[in-house]
C-alpha positions as CSV (number, residue, x, y, z in Angstrom):
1,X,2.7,11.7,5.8
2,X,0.9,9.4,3.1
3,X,3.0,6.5,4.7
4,X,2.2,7.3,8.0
5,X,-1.6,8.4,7.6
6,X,-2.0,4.5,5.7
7,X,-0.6,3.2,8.1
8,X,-2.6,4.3,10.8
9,X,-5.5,3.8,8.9
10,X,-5.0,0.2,8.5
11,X,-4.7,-0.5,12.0
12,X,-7.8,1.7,12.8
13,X,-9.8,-0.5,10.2
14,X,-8.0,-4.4,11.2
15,X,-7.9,-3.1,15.3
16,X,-10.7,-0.6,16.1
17,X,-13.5,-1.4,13.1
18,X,-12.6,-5.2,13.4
19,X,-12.6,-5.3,9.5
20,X,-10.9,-9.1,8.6
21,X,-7.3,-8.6,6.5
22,X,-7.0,-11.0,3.9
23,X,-3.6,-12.2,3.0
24,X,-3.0,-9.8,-0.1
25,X,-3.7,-7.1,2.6
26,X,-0.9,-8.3,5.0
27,X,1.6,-8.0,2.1
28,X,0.9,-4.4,1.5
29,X,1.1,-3.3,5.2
30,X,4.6,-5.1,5.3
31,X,5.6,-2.9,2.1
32,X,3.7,0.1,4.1
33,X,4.4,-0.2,7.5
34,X,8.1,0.3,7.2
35,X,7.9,3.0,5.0
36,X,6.2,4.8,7.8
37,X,9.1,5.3,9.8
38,X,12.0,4.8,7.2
39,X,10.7,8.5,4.9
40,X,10.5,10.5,8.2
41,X,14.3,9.0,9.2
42,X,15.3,9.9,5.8
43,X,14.9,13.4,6.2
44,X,16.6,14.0,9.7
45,X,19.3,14.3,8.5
46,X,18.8,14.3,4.9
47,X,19.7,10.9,3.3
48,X,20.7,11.4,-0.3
49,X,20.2,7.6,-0.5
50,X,16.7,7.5,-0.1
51,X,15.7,5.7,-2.9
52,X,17.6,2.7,-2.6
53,X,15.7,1.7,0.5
54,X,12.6,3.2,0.4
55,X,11.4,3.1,-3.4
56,X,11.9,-0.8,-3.6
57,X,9.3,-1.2,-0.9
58,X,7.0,1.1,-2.7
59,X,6.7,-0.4,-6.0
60,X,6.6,-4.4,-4.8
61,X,3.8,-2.7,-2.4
62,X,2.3,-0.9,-5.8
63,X,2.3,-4.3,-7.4
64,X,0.3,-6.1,-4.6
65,X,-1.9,-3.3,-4.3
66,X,-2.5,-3.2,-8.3
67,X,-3.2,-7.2,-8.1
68,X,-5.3,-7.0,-5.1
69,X,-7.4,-4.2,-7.5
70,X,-7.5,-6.3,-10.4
71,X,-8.4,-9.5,-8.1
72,X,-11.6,-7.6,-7.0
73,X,-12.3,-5.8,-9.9
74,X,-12.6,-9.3,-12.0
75,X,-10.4,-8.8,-14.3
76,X,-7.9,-11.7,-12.5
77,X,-9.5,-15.3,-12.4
78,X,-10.9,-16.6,-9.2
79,X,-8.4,-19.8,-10.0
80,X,-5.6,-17.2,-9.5
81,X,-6.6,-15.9,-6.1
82,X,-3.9,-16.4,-3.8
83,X,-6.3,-16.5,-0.6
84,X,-7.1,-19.8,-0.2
85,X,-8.0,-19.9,3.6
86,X,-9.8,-17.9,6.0
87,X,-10.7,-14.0,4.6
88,X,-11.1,-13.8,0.5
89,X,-9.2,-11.1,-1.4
90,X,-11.9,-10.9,-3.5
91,X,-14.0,-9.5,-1.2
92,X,-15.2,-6.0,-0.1
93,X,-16.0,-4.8,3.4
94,X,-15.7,-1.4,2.6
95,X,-17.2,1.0,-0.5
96,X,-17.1,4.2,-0.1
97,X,-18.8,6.6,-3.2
98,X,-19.7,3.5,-4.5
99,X,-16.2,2.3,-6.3
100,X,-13.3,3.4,-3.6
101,X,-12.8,0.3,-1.7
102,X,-9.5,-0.5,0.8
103,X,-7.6,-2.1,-2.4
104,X,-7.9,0.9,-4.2
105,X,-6.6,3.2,-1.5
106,X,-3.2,0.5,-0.9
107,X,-2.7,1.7,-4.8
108,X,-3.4,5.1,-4.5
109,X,-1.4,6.0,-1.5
110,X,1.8,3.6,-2.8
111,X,1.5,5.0,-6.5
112,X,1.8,8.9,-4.6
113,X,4.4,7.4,-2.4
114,X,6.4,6.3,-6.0
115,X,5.9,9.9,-7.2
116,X,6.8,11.9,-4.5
117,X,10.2,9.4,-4.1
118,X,10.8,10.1,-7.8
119,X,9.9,13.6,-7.8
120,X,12.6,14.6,-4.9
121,X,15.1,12.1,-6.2
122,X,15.1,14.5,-9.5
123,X,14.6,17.6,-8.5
124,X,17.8,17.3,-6.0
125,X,19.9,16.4,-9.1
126,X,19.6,19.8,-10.7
């Protein structure tokens, strides 16, 4: 549901709101995007193998998420920025509350994705 609901909402904010995706924000919906539809095919019929395929895509996508966070944030050097051309990953077209942007949400949703995946990997193995 997390997957599917992120995915959706990223092609409601690129497609419908017209909100420019920079390039650290096509990374994470390829780690996302898939996700959507490889958790639901998981569970019909239950694939004790889960894991193998679906929590690799998780973390790199938790990785890009937590750079992209740390890119806006300030904390990584503008010399580091991997968006060179066209949209700026340091930049901010959404703020809701006044500190949850789109970055922060990628993390979020990915780091629930990683515990839920964990979470039902050990609690089948008792």
């Amino acid at each position: 549901l997390i997957a599917a609901v992120s995915t959706l909402g990223a092609l409601f904010l690129g497609e419908v709101m017209k909100i420019p995706t920079c390039s650290l924000c096509w990374y994470q919906r390829i780690f996302m995007f898939p996700l959507a539809f490889l958790l639901p095919a998981a569970l019909f019929p239950l694939d004790a193998r889960f894991l193998r395929y679906t929590l690799p895509l998780g973390i790199a996508g938790w990785c890009v998420s937590v750079f992209h966070v740390l890119l806006v944030a300030g904390v990584i050097p503008e010399r580091a920025q991997p968006c060179t051309q066209g949209v700026p990953c340091s930049e901010t077209h959404i703020e809701w509350f006044g500190f949850l942007n789109i970055p922060m949400l990628s993390a979020a949703a990915f780091s629930a994705i990683i515990a839920l995946l964990l979470t039902a990997h050990f609690s089948r193995r008792t």
